[in-house]
C-alpha positions, 0 to 999 in steps of 0.5 A: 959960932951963933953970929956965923950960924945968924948969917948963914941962916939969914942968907939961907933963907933970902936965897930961897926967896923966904927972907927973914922980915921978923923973928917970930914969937913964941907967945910973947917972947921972941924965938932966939934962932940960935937957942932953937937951932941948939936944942934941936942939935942936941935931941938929934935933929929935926927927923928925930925930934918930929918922929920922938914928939920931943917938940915939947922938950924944945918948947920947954928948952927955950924956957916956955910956959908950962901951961901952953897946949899948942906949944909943940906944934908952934914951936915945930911949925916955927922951927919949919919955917 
């Protein structure tokens, strides 16, 4: 399931002309798209996330430090992209 989700999202994207060239960081731990995927499924979805403010939770879900101040809005502005 994660490995065909990886493909879909890697054809996705290079379809739309914004390929995947590196995955991005959460500080300096590498985002695992699947991990991000999964935690927004399962607090809903990205309406529900962005309109609850529960990008935090998500932050937090992918094992995040505690002490980031920006973490919600990096973690949503990489989950947009």
């Amino acid at each position: 399931e994660e490995e065909a989700f990886l493909v879909s999202l890697y054809k996705f994207m290079k379809e739309r002309r914004t390929p995947i060239e590196r995955i991005p960081h959460l500080g300096f731990k590498q985002i695992n798209l699947w991990k991000i995927y999964k935690a927004v499924e399962k607090l809903g979805d990205y309406e529900l996330v962005t309109g609850r403010r529960l990008w935090k939770n998500v932050y937090d879900e992918l094992g995040g430090s505690r002490g980031s101040t920006s973490a919600a809005t990096c973690t949503r502005r990489h989950y947009e992209r």
